[in-house]
N, CA and C of each residue as an Amber inpcrd file, in Angstrom:
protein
   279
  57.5190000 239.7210000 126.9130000  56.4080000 240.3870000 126.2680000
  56.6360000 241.8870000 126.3050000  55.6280000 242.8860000 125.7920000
  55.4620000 244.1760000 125.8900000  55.0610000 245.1170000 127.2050000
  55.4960000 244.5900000 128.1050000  55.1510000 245.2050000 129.6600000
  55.6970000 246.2110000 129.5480000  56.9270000 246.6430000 129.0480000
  57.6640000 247.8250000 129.5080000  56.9750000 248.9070000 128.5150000
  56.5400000 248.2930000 127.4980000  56.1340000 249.4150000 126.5650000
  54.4540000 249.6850000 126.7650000  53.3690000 249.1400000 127.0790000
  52.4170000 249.2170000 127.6510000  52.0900000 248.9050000 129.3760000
  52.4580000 249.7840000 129.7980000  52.3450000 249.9100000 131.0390000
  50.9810000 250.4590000 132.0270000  49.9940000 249.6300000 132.1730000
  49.0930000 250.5140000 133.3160000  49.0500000 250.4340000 134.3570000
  49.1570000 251.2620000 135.0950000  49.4930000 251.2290000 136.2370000
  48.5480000 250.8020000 137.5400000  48.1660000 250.4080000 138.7260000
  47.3120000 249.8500000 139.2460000  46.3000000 250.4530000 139.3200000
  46.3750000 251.9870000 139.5930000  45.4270000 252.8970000 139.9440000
  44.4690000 252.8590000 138.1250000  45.0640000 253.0670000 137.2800000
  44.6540000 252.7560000 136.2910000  43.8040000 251.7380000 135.8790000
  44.4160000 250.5500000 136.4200000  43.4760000 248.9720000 136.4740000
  42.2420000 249.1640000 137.2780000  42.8410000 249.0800000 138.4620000
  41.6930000 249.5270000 139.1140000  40.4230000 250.1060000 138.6380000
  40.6100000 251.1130000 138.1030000  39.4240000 251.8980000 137.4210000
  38.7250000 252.0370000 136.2120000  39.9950000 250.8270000 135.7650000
  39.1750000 250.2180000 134.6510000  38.0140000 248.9840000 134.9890000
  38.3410000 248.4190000 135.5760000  37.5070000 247.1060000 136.4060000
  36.6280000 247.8220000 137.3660000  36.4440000 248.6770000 137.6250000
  35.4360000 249.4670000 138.8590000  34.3060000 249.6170000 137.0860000
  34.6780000 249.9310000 136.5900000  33.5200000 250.4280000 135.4770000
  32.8480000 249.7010000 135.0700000  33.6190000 248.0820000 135.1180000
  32.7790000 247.2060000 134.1920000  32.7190000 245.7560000 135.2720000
  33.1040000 246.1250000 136.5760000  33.0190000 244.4970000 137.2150000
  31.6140000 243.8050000 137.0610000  31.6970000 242.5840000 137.4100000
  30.4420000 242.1710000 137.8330000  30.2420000 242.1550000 139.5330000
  31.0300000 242.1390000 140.6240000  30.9800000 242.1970000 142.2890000
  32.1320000 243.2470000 142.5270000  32.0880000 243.2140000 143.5190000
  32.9060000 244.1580000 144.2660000  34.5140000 243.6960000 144.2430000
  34.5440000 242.4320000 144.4720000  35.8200000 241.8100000 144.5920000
  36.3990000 241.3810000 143.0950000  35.7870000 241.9450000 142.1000000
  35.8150000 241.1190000 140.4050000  37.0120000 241.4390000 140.0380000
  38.1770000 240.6230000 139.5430000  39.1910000 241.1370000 138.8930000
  39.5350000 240.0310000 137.7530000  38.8700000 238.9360000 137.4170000
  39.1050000 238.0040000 136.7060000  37.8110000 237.7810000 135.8590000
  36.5510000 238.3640000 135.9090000  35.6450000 238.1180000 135.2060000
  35.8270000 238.2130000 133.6530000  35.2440000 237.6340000 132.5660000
  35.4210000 238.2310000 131.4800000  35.3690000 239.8820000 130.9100000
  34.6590000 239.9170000 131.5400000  34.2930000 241.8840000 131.3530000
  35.9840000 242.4580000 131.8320000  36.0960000 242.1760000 132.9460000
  37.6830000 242.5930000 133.6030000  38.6820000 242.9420000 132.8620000
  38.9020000 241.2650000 132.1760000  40.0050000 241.3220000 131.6570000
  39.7000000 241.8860000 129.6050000  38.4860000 241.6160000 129.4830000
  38.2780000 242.5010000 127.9980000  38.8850000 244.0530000 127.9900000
  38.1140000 244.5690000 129.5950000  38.4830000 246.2500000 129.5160000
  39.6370000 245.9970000 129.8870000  40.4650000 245.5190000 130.5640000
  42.0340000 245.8800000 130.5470000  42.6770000 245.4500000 129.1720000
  42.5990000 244.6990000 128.3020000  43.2810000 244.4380000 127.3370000
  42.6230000 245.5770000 126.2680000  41.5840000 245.7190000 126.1120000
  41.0710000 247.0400000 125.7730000  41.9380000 248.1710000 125.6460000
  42.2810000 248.3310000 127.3920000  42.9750000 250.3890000 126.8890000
  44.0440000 249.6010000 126.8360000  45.2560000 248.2180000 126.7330000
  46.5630000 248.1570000 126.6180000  46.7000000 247.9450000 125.1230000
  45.4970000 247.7030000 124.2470000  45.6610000 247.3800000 122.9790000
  45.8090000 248.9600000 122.3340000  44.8670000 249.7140000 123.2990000
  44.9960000 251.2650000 122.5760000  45.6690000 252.1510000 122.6720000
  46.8830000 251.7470000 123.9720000  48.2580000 252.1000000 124.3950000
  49.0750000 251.9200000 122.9380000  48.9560000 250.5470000 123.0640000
  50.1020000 250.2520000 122.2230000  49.5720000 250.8960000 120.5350000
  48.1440000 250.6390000 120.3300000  47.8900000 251.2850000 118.9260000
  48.5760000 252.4030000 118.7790000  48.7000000 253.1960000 119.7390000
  49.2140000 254.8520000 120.0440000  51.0950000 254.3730000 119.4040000
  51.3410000 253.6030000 120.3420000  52.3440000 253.2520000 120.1370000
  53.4180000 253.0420000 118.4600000  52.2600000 252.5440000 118.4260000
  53.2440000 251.6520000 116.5520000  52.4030000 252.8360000 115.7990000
  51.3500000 253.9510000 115.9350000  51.6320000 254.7610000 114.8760000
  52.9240000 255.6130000 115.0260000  53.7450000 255.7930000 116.3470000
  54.6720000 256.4790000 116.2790000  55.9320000 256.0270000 115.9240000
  55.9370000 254.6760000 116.0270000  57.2180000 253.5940000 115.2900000
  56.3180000 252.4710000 114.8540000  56.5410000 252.7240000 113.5290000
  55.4880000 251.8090000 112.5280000  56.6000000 250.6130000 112.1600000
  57.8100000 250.9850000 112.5660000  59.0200000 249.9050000 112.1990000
  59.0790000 248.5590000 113.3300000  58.4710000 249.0010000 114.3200000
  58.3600000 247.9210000 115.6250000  57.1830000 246.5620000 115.4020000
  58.0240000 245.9290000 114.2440000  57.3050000 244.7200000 113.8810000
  57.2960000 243.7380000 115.8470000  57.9870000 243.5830000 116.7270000
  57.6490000 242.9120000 118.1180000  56.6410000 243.3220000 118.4420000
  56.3180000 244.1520000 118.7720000  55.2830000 245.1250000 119.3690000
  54.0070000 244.6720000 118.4810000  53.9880000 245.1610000 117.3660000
  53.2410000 244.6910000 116.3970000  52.7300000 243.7260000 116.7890000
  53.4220000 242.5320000 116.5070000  52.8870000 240.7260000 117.1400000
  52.4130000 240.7500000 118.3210000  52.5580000 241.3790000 119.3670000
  52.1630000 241.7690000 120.6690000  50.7910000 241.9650000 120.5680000
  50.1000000 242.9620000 119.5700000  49.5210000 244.0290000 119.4770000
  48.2450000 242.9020000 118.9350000  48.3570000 242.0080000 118.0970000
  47.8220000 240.6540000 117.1130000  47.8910000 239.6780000 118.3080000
  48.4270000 239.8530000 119.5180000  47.9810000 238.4860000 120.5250000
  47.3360000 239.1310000 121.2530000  47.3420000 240.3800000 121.4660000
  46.0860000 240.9040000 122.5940000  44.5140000 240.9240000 121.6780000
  45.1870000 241.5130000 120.7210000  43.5760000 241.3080000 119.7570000
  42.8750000 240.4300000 119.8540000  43.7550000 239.1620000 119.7980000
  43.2900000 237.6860000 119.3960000  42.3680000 237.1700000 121.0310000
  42.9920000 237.9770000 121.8050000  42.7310000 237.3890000 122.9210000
  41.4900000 237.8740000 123.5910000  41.5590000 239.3380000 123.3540000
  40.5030000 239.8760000 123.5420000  39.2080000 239.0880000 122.6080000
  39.1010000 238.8550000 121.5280000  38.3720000 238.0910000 121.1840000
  37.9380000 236.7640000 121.2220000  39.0210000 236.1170000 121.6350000
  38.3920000 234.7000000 122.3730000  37.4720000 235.0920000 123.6650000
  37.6470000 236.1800000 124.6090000  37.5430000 236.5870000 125.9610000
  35.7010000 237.2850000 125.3980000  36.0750000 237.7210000 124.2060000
  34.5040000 238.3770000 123.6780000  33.2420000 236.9340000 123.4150000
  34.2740000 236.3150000 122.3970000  33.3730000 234.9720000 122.2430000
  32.6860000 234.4150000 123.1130000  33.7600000 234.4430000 124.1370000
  33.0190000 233.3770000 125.1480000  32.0640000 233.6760000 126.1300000
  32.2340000 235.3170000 126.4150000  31.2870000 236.0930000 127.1720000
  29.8800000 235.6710000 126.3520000  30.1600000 236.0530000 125.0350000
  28.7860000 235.9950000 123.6860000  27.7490000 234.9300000 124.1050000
  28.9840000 233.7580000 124.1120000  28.3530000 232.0550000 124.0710000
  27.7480000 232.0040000 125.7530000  28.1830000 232.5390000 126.5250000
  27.6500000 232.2650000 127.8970000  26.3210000 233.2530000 127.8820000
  26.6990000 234.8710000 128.0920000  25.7950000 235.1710000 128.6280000
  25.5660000 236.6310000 127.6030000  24.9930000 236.2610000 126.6850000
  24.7550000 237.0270000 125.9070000  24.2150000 239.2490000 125.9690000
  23.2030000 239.0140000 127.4940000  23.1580000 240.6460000 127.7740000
  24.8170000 241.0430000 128.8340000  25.3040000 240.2800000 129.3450000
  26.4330000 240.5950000 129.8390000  27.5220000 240.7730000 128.4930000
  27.6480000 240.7310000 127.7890000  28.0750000 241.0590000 126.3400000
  27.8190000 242.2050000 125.1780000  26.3960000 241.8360000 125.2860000
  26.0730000 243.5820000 124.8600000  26.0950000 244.2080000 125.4560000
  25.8300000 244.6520000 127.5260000  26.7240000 245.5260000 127.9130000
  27.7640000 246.0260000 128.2910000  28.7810000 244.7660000 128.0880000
  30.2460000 245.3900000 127.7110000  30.8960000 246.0620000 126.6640000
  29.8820000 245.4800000 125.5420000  30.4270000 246.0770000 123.5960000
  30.0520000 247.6930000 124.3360000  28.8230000 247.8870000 124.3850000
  28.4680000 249.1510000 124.4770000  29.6400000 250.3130000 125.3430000
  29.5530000 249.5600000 126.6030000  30.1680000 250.0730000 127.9160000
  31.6380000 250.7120000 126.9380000  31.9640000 249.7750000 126.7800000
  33.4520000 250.2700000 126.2250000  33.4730000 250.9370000 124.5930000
  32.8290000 250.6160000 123.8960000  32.6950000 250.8720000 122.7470000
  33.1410000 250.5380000 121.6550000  32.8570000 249.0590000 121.9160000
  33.4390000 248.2230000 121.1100000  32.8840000 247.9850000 119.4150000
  32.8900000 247.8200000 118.1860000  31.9210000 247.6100000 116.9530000
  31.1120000 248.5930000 116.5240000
């Protein structure tokens, strides 16, 4: 996959998941993993405007999307105010 080219680093993770956990110990909640795929989708957006020729990356770029949105759906279908305050939180729509 695209690890080497979107890279965040722990301290980074970390503080992305401090913003939006649901407990103290949260690193797998839906919120979690939305905001981390979040800033790696906007890494890499950064990314392919500067090599628009990097069709891999690209496809990369279309499975985090995809994923992030199954990860949105399902937050939606469960718990609907835990959803609108993640769209918001992050600034999603």
């Amino acid at each position: 996959m695209l690890l080497f080219l979107v890279m965040i680093t722990t301290k980074q993770k970390q503080n992305i998941i401090r913003k939006v956990r649901v407990h103290d110990t949260d690193t797998g909640s839906p919120e979690a993993q939305v905001a981390i795929l979040s800033k790696r989708i906007d890494e890499l957006a950064s990314h392919l405007k500067k090599n628009h020729k990097d069709n891999h990356s690209r496809r990369g770029l279309l499975q985090m999307v995809a994923d992030r949105r199954t990860h949105l759906s399902y937050l939606k279908r469960k718990n609907r105010d835990r959803y609108d305050s993640l769209v918001k939180t992050l600034g999603l729509k």
